[in-house]
C-alpha positions as CSV (number, residue, x, y, z in Angstrom):
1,X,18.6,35.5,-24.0
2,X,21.5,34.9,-21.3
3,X,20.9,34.5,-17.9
4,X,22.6,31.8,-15.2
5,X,22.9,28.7,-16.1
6,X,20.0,26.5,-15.5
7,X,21.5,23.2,-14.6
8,X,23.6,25.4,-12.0
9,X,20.2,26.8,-10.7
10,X,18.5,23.5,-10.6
11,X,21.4,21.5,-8.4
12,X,21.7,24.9,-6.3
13,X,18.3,24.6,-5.4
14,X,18.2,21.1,-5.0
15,X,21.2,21.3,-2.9
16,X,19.3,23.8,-0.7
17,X,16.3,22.0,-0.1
18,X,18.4,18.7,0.6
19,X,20.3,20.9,3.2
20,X,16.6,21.9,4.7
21,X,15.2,18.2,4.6
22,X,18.1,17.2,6.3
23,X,17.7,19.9,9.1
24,X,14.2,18.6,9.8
25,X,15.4,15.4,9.7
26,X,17.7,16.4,12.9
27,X,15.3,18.5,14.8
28,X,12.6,15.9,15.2
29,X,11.5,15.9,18.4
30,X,9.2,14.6,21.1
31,X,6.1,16.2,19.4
32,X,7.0,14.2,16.5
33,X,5.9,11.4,18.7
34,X,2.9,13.0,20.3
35,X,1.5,13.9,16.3
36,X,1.5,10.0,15.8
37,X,-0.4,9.2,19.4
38,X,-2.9,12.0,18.4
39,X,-3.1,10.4,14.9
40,X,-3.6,6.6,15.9
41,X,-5.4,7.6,18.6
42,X,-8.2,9.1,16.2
43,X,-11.7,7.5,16.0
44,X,-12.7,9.6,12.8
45,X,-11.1,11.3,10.4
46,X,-7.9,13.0,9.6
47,X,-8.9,16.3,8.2
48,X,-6.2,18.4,6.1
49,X,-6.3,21.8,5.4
50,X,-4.2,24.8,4.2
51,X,-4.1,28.0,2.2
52,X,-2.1,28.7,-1.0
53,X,0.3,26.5,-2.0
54,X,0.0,25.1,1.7
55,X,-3.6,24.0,0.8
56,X,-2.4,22.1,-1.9
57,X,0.3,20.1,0.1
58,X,-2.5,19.3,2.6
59,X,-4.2,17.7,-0.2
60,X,-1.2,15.7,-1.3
61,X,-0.5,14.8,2.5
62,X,-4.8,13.6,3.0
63,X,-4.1,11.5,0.0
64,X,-0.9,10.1,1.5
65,X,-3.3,9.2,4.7
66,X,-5.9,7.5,2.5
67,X,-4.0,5.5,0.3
68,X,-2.2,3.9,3.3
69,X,-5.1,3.0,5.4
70,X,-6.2,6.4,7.1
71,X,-9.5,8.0,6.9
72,X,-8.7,11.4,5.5
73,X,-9.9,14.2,3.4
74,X,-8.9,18.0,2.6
75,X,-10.6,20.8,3.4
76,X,-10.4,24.1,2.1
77,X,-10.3,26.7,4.9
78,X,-12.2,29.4,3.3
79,X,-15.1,26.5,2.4
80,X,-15.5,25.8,6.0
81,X,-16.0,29.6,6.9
82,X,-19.2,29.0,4.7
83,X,-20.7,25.4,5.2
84,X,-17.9,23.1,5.5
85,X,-17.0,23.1,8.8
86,X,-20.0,20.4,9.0
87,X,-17.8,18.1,7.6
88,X,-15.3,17.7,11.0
89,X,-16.7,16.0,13.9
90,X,-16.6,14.4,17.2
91,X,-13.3,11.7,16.9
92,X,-11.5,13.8,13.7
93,X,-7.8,15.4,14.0
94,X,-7.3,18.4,12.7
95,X,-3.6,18.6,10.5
96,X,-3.2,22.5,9.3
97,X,-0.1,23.7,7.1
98,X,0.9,27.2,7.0
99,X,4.8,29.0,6.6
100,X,3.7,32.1,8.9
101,X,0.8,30.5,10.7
102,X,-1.1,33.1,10.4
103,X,-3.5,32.6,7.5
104,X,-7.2,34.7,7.8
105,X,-8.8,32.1,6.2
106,X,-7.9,29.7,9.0
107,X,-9.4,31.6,11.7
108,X,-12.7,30.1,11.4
109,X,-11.3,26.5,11.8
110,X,-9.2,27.1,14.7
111,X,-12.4,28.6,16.9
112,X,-14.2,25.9,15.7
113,X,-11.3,23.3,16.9
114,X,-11.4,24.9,20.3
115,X,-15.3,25.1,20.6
116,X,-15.7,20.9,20.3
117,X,-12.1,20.0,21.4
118,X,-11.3,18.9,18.4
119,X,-7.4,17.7,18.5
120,X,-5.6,20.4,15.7
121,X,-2.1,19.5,14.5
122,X,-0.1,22.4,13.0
123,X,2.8,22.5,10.5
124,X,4.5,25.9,10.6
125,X,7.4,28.0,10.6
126,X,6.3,30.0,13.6
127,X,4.9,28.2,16.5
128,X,4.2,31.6,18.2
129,X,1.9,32.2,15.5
130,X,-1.9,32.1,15.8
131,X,-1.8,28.6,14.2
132,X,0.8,27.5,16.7
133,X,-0.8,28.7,20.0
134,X,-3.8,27.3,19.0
135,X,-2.5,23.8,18.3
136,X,-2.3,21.0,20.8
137,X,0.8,19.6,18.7
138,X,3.4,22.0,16.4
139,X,5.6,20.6,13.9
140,X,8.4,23.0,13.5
141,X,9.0,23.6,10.1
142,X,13.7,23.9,10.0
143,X,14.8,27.0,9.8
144,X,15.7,27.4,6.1
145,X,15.8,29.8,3.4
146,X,13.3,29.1,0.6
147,X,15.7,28.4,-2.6
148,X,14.8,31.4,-4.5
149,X,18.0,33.9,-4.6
150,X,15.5,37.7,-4.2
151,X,11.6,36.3,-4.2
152,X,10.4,34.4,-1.3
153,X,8.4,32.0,-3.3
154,X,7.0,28.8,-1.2
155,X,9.9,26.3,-2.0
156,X,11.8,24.8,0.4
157,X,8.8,25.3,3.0
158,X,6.2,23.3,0.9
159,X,9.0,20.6,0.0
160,X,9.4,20.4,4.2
161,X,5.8,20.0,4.7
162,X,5.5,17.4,2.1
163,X,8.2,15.8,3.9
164,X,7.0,15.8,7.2
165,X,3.6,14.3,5.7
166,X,5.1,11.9,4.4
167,X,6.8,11.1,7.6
168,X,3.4,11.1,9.6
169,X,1.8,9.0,6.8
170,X,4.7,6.6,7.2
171,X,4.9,6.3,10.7
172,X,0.9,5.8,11.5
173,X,1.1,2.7,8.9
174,X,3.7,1.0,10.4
175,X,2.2,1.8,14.2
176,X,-0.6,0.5,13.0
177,X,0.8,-2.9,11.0
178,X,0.1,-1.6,7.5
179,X,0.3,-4.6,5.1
180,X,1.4,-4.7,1.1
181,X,-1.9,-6.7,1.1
182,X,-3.5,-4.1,3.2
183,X,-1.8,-1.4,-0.1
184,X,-3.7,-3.1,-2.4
185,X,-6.9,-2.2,-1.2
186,X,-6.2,0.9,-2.2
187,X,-4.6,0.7,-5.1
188,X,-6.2,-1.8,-7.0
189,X,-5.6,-0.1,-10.7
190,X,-1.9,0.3,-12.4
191,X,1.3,-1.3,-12.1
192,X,1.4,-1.0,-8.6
193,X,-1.8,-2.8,-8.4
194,X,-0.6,-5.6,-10.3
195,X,2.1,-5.8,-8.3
196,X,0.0,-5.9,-5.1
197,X,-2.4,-9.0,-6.1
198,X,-2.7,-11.7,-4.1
199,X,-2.6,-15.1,-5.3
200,X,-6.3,-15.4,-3.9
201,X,-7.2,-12.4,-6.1
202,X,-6.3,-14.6,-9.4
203,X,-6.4,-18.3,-8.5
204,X,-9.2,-20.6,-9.7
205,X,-11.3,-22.4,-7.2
206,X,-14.3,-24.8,-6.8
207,X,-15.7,-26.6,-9.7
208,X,-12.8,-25.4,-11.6
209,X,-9.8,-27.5,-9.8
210,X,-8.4,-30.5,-10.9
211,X,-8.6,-33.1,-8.1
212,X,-9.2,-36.8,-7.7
213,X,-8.3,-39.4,-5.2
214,X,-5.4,-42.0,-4.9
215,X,-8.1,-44.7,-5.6
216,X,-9.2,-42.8,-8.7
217,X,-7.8,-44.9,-12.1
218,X,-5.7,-43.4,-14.1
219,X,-8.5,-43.8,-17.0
220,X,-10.8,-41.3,-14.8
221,X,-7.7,-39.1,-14.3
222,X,-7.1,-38.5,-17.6
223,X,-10.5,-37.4,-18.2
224,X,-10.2,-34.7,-15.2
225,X,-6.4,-33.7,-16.4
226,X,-7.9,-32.6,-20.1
227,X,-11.2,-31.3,-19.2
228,X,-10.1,-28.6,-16.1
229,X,-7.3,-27.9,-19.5
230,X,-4.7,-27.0,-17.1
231,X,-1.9,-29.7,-17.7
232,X,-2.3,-31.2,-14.2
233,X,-4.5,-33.2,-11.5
234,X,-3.9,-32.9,-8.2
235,X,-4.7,-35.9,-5.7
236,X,-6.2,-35.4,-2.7
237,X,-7.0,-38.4,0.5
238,X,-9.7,-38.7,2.3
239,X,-9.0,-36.0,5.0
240,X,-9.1,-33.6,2.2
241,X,-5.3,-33.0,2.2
242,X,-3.3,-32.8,-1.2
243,X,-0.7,-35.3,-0.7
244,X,0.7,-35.1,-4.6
245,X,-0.1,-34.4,-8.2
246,X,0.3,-36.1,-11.6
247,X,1.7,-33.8,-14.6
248,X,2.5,-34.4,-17.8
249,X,6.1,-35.6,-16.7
250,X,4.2,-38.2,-14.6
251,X,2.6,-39.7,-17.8
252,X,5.7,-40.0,-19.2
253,X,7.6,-42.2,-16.5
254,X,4.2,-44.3,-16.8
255,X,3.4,-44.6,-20.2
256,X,3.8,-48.4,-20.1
257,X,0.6,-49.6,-18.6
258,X,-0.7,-46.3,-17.4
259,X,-4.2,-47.3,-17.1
260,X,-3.4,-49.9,-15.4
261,X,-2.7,-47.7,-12.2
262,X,-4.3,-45.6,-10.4
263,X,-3.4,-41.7,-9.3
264,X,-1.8,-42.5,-6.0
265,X,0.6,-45.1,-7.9
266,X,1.2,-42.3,-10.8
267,X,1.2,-39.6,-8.6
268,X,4.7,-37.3,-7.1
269,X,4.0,-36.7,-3.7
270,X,4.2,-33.5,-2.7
271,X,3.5,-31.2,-4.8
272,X,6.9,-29.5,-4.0
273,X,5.8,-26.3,-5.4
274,X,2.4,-24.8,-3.5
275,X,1.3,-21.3,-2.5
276,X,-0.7,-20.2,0.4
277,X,-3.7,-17.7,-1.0
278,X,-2.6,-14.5,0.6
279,X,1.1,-14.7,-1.4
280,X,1.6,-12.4,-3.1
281,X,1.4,-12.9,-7.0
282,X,4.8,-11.6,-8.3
283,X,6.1,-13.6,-5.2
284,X,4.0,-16.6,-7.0
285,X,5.6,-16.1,-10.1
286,X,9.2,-15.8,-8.7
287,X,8.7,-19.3,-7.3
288,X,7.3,-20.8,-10.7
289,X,10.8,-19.7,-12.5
290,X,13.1,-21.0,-9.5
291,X,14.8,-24.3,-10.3
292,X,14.5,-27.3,-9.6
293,X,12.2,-27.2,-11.8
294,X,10.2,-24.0,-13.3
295,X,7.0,-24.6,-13.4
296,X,3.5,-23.5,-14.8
297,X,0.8,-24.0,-12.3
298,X,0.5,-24.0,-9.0
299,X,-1.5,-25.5,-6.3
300,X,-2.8,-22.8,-3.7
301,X,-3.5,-24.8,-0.5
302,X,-4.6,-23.7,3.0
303,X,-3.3,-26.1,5.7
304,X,-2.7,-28.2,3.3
305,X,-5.7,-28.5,1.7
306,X,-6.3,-27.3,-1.9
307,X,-8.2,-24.5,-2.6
308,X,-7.3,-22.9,-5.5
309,X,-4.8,-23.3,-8.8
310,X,-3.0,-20.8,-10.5
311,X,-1.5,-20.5,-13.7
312,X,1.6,-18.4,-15.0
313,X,-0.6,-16.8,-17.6
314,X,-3.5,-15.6,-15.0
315,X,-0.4,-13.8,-13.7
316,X,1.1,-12.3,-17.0
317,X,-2.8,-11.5,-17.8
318,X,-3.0,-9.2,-14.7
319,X,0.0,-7.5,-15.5
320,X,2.1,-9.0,-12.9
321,X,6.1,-8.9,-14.2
């Protein structure tokens, strides 16, 4: 079969909905603003809801909100006409989607938005519409042609109100001082997970560290060194603070009468490479391999005490690259 040519039809409509994006970029406005104060201002939920192919970019955008640290959850429009209007309460924000804003099935949840003053956010095309007069903040969708050439399928429209969740989503986080730490919560499974770990998350602690004290012979060192099996011993004073650490490089420099010293005559102070817990791991391993020199384990301390050790392969084990 002939026909146009695909690639042309794929960067023509790409090319229009860039075009689009970049016109909602530009008319961002004051109620841009007011949508985040409504938003951070919440006490409950954000509650997402749409028809069609709106309905499903609702869902997308409540999932957005949740996996960056806002309560949110969907909700289908013609479910709350029969039950699930229970669902929104005192402190929620209402976000609807819809192109023409005026949806039957949404009916129901705009009454019920003005019957308990619940705060109703609309994205539309049409802030005239029913959906529009009945919010307290409208998101203009830009004036733009959906990219089909002769059917007016939802494209360019649902790619605009992805957008502009996105931008929300985005916005509330960093109003609110959203963390990589904070993302892990979240996202605790996958690469991105992995990525996310703190150093707390894989460190060993208690029993398991190697420690001893300056005063501690190097005979009893030893002993600590090959039974926590992780190549080092870290020495720690009296106050509790790790003021250096003995590795196999510090054997070698003392092999002649080792055992005649103790740790704090064997020891290099320092250790010049430790991590605070809430590091990051990849940013753990990335300080391992920098020279002078790459190292294996590391010492996790918390003003300057030790509280945890790590080594390279509990990071490689959690998937960390």
């Amino acid at each position: 079969m002939s026909g146009p040519d695909p690639i042309a039809v794929g960067r023509r409509v790409l090319a229009a909905e860039a075009e689009a994006l970049s016109l909602q970029a530009k008319s961002l406005d004051a109620s841009f603003a007011a949508a985040v104060d409504v938003l951070a201002a919440a006490k409950g939920r954000i509650v997402c809801t749409g028809m069609g192919k709106s309905g499903h970019v609702a869902r997308k955008i409540a999932a957005t909100f949740a996996s960056t640290g806002s309560l949110a959850f969907f909700v289908h429009p013609a479910e709350a006409s029969h039950g699930d209007l229970g669902m929104i309460g005192e402190g929620d924000v209402i976000l609807a989607l819809s192109k023409s804003g005026e949806v039957r099935e949404l009916a129901d949840v705009l009454a019920y938005a003005a019957r308990f003053r619940i705060p109703l956010i609309a994205i539309t095309a049409q802030p005239d519409s029913a959906l529009g007069l009945a919010a307290d903040v409208v998101l203009k969708l830009a004036d733009a042609a959906e990219a089909t050439s002769e059917v007016s399928a939802p494209t360019t429209s649902t790619t605009l109100q992805i957008a502009l969740g996105d931008a929300l989503a985005v916005a509330l986080l960093e109003r609110r001082g959203f963390r990589p730490q904070d993302f892990h919560v979240f996202h605790p499974g996958g690469k991105l997970g992995a990525m996310l770990r703190t150093v707390r998350d894989l460190m060993h602690a208690g029993d398991e560290l190697p420690l001893v004290s300056p005063e501690t012979p190097m005979r009893e060192a030893l002993l600590v060194m090959t039974g926590k099996r992780f190549g080092i011993v870290g020495v720690r004073d009296a106050a509790g603070q790790l003021v250096g650490a003995i590795s196999d490089g510090d054997l070698r420099r003392h092999s002649e009468g080792l055992l005649d010293h103790t740790a704090g005559q064997v020891m290099t102070p320092g250790p010049k490479k430790a991590v605070p817990p809430d590091m990051l791991a990849s940013e753990a391993l990335a300080l391992m391999s920098d020279p002078p020199p790459s190292v294996t384990v590391l010492f996790v301390v918390k003003d300057g005490a030790p509280v945890g050790i790590l080594h390279v392969h509990d990071i490689l084990r959690a998937g960390v690259m």
